[in-house]
N, C-alpha and C positions, 0 to 999 in steps of 0.2 A: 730813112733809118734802114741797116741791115737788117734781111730777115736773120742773120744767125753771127757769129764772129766768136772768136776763141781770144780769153783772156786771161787770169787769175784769180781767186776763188779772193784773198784775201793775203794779209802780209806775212812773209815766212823767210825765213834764215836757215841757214846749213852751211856746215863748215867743212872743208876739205882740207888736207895738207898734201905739198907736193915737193918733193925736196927740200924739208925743214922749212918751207914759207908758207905760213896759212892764210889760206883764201878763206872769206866768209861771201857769200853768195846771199844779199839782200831782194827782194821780188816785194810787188806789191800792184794792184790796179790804180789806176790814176786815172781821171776824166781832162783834166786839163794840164798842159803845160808848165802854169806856176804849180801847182800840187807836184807836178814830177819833180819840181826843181827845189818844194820846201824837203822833201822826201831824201832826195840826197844829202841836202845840207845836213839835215836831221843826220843823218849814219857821216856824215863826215866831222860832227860836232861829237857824235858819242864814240869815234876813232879818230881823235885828234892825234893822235900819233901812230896812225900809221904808215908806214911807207908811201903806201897810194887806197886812194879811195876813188876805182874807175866806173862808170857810169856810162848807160845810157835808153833811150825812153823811144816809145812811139806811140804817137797819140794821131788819131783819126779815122771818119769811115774809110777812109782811102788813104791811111798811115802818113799824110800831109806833114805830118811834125815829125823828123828823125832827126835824134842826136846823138853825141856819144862825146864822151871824155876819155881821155887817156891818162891824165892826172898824172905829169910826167914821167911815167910810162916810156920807153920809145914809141916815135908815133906808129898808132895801126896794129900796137903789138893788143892792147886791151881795152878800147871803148868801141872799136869797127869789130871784133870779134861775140863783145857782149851785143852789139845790135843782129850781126849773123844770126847770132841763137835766136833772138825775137824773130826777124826774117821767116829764119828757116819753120821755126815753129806754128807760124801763121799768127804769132799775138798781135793783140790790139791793143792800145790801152793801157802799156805796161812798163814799169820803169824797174831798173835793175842797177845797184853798186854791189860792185865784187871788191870787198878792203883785203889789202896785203897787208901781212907782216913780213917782210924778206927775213928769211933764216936764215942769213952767209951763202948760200947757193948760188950761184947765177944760173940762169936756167933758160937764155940767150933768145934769141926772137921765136922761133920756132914754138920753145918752150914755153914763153909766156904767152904765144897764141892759143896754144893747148888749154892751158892753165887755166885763163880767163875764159877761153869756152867753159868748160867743165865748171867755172865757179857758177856762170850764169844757168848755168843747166842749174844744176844745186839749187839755185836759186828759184827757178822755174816751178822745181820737184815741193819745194819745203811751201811756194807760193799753193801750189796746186792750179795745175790749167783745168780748166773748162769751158764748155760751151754754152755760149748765151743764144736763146731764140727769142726772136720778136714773137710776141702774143695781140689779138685784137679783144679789147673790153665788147662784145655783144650782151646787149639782154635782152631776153625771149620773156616779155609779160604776158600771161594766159590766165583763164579763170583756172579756177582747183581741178575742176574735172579734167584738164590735161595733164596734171602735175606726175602721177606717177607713170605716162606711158612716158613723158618729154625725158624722167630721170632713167626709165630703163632703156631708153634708144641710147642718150650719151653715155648712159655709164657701158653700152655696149660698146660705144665706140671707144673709151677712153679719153673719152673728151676732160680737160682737164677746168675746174669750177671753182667759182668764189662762191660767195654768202649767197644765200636764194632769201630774200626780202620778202614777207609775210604783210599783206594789207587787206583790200577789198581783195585782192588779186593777186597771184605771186610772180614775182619778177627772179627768172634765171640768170645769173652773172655768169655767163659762159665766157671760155677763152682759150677759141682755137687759132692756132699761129696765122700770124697775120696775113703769109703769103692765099691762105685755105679762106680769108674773108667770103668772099664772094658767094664759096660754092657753100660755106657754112649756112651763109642767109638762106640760101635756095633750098636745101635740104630741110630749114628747119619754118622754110613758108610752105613748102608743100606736107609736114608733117603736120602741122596742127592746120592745115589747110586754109591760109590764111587768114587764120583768125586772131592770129599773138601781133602781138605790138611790138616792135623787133626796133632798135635803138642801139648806136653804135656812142661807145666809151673811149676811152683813152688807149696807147697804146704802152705795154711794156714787156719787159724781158723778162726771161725766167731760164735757170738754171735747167740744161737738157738733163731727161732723168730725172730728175729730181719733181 
């Protein structure tokens, strides 16, 4: 798994016009390839008439899945443009349709490269990017008598924390980013001096900042 990758918060719209033709700029995260593809269908079912509904998605740690549609478009003018933006912006993840209405305008290759960049931005923007870090589940079991030097060392650190589990014994759900594993155990065997019972969990992401 990446320790960190840039994607989209969640699904978002924006619309621009550019010479009487409105782009509507679609964004949304996808984990697999059929999700990217029920996602366009989806915007191309609730713009069934519009001119073009161009598309495209990239899915993997290593962006292995790129596609793009031009939804006759001329070729190269708007599905290689809307992948650009993903590219250029470092997404992962992320599936994008830009629907046209053409206004009477022609607005020639050039113009419609422009255009559909700019929708996918839009699209990007209304999506909202963000960055995801890998986190490691640790838990630090100790008797009580540790409990509140353990919370004032991480709360120094910033250590970020789940639920602390209350029994014979309390169990700290600690969850420092995955790459810091290691040197977390070490710091926190030589703090309660090897006396906690230290247990590795699942791993998952979380929203940078946040």
């Amino acid at each position: 798994m990446l320790d960190r990758y840039k994607t989209v918060r969640a699904f978002g719209s924006k619309e621009i016009v550019i010479k009487k033709s409105r782009f509507i700029g679609y964004g949304r995260p996808v984990a697999t390839e059929d999700e990217a593809i029920r996602f366009i269908d989806e915007i191309k079912k609730l713009h069934w008439n519009a001119t073009h509904n161009c598309s495209a998605y990239m899915i993997g740690e290593r962006d292995e899945i790129q596609k793009q549609s031009d939804d006759g478009e001329p070729s190269g003018t708007a599905g290689k443009p809307i992948l650009e933006v993903l590219k250029n912006q470092g997404l992962k993840n992320v599936a994008i349709v830009v629907t046209r209405y053409f206004g009477g305008i022609m607005l020639g290759a050039g113009g419609l490269v422009r255009a559909y960049t700019d929708g996918a931005v839009a699209a990007i923007e209304a999506a909202e990017s963000i960055t995801k870090v890998l986190h490691q589940e640790v838990f630090v079991e100790v008797e009580y008598t540790w409990l509140g030097k353990l919370e004032n060392e991480l709360r120094n650190r910033g250590m970020r924390m789940g639920e602390t589990a209350f029994t014979d014994k309390v169990a700290l759900r600690c969850l420092p980013e995955a790459k810091d594993t290691d040197d977390f155990i070490a710091w926190m065997t030589d703090l309660t001096q090897g006396q906690g019972l230290i247990t590795i969990g699942e791993q998952v992401y979380f929203i940078e900042g946040e």
